[in-house]
N, C-alpha and C positions, 0 to 999 in steps of 0.2 A: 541516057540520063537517068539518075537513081531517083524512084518516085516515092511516094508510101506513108505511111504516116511514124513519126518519130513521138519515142516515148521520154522523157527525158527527168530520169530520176531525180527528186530532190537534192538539193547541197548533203552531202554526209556520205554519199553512194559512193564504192569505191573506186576508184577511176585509176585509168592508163593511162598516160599522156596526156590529161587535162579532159577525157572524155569520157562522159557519161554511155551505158551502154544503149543501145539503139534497138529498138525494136520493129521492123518494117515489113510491112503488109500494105501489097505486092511488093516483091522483092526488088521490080525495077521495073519501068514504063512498058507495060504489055499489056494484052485482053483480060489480063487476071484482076478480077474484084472480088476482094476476099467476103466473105458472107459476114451480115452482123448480126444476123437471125438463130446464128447455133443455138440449140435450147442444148445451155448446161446445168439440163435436172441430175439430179444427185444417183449415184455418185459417177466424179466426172474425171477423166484424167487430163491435163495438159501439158506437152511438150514444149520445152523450150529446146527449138536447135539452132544451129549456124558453125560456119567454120569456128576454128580455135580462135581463142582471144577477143570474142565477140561481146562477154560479159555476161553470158549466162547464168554461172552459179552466182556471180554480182545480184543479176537480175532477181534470180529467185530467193536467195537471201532477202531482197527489201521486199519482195513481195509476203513473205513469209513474217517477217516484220510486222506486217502491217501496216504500213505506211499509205498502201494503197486501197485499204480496205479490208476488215475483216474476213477469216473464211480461206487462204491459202497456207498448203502444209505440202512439206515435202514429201515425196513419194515413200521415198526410203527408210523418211524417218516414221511415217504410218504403218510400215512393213514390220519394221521393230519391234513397234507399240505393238502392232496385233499378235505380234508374237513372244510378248513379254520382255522383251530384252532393251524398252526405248530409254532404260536406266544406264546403259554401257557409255561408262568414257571413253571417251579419245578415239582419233580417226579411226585406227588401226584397226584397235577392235570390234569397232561397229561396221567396217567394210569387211572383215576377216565374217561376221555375224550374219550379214547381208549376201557374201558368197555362198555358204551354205542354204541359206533360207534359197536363192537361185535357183540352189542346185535340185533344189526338193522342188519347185516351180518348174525348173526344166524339163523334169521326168514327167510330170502330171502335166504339162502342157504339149510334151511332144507330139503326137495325134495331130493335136490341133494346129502347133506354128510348124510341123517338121518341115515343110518345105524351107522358111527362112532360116532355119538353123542349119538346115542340108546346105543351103546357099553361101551360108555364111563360113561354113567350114571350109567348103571347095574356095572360097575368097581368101581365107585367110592363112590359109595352109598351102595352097598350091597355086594363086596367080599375083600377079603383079606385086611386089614390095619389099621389106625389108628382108636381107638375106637369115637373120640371127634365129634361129629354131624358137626360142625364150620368146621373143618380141612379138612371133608370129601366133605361138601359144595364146601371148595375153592378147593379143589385138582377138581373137578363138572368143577366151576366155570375157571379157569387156562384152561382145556382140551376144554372147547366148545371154548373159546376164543382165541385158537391157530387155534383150526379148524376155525372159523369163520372169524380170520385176514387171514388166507391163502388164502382164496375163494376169498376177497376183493382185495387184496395185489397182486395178478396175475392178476386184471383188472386197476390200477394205473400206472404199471410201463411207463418210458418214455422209449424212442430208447437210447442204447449206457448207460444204467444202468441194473444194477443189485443190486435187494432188496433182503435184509440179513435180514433174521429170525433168531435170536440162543434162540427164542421160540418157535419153531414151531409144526406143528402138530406130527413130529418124536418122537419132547423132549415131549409128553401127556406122554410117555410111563413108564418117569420118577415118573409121576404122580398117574400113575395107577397100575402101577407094582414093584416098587422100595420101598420095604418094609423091614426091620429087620426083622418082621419074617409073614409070611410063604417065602420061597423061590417062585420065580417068577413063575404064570400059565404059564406051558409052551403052554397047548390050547387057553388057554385066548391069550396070544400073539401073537396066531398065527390069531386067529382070531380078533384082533385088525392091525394085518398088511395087512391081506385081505380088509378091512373097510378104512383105515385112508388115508386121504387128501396127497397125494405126494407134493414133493416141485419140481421143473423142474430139478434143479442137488442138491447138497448136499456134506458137507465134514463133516469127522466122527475125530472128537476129543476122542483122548482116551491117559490116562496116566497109570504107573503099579500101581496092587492094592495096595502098603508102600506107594505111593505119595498121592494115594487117600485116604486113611485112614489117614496120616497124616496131609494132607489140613483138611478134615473133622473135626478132634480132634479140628487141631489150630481155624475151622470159627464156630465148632458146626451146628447142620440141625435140625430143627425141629422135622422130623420124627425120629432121635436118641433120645428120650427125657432122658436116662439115659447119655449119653454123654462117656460112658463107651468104651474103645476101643475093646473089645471084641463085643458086640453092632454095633460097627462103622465099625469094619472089615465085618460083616454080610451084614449092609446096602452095602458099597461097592461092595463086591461080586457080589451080587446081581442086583446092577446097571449095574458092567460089564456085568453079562451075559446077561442078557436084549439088553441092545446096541448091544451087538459082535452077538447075535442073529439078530437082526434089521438091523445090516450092512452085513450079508448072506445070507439074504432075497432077491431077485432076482427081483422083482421089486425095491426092492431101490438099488441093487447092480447096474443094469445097468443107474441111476442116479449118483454114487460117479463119485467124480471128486478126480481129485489131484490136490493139490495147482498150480501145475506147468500149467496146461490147463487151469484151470481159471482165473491164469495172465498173462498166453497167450493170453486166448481172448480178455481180455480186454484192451490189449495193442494194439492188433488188434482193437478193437474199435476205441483209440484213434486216432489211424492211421487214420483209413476212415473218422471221424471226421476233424484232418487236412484237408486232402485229398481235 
């Protein structure tokens, strides 16, 4: 039975299927009690992860907003900023902006993350998934470029903010392990959770497997290429247990937040800010 506590964004938030996105911390009835104590002194980074169609970039869009409280900004778009370029229109080129800025992240970070990126290579180039050379490139290319805006993205932040990743180096796992078929390496994953870039706290979106499969059918995913709902229930599965694995994991466990501590804090921030 799914436990945890639900965040449930105001009327206006964009919704799939009549549903607001969900926020849940513990991921489902087990020993895990997420901590409410994280001190997020400045500067802090936060991950949003969870399988596909969860409502992530939904989530971090209203939170950036403001709606929930002053003081959240995207990761990507502070990376911009520090680097002059948070004036760039359109998708395109502020991802085309944000690859580059990676790639200069990559090389000054390898030392430090090279085990996850080594991990992530032998993942994505030589085990379990899609057969197309391209696909297997960018799934490469997505994993170094989470790890390498994280590294960045925790030297940027200002006092009294908090920068939102809902790409971050958690969601690679997405990438490396979220496949129709074979079911997920359970060692490989464990051995990508020993390895991979932490965020400072983190909240774990998750919805039940009929919602995820039915998002999926209604937006299609690349990696379904038959688009078959027998197909789509597999990929899903397979997402969950990936995450609900990732959210048990003990070093990310004692990072989950619950929605409630982190707009606590920050409302604490804005206080001392007054102040």
């Amino acid at each position: 039975m799914q436990t945890g506590v639900a965040f449930r964004v105001r009327r206006g938030a964009k919704r799939v299927r009549g549903h607001p996105p969900r926020v849940v911390a513990p991921a489902h009835e087990s020993s895990m009690t997420p901590p409410t104590h994280v001190d997020l002194g400045p500067p802090r980074v936060v991950e949003l992860f969870g399988p596909s169609s969860t409502g992530k970039s939904s989530l971090a869009a209203r939170l950036v907003s403001g709606e929930a409280g002053p003081g959240f900004i995207l990761a990507g778009d502070r990376v911009l900023a520090s680097a002059g370029l948070g004036w760039l229109p359109g998708r395109l080129l502020r991802t085309v902006a944000l690859d580059l800025i990676a790639l200069g992240a990559l090389v000054a970070s390898w030392r430090q993350q090279r085990a996850f990126y080594a991990l992530a290579a032998a993942q994505a180039l030589h085990g379990p998934g899609p057969s197309g050379w391209l696909l297997r490139l960018n799934l490469l290319r997505n994993s170094w470029k989470c790890g390498a805006l994280r590294f960045v993205a925790g030297r940027l932040g200002r006092p009294h903010q908090v920068l939102l990743m809902d790409e971050g180096p958690l969601q690679t796992a997405n990438y490396l392990f979220v496949h129709v078929d074979p079911p997920p390496d359970r060692a490989g994953l464990d051995a990508f959770l020993a390895a991979v870039p932490l965020p400072d706290a983190a909240l774990y979106l998750r919805e039940s497997e009929e919602e995820l499969v039915a998002r999926t059918l209604a937006r299609t995913h690349p990696r379904v290429a038959s688009h078959s709902p027998a197909e789509t229930r597999r990929f899903v599965s397979h997402a969950l247990a990936v995450f609900d694995r990732i959210a048990e994991d003990r070093r990310v466990r004692e990072r989950l937040l619950t929605p409630e501590a982190l707009f606590g804090c920050m409302r604490g921030r804005a206080a001392e800010v007054r102040a």
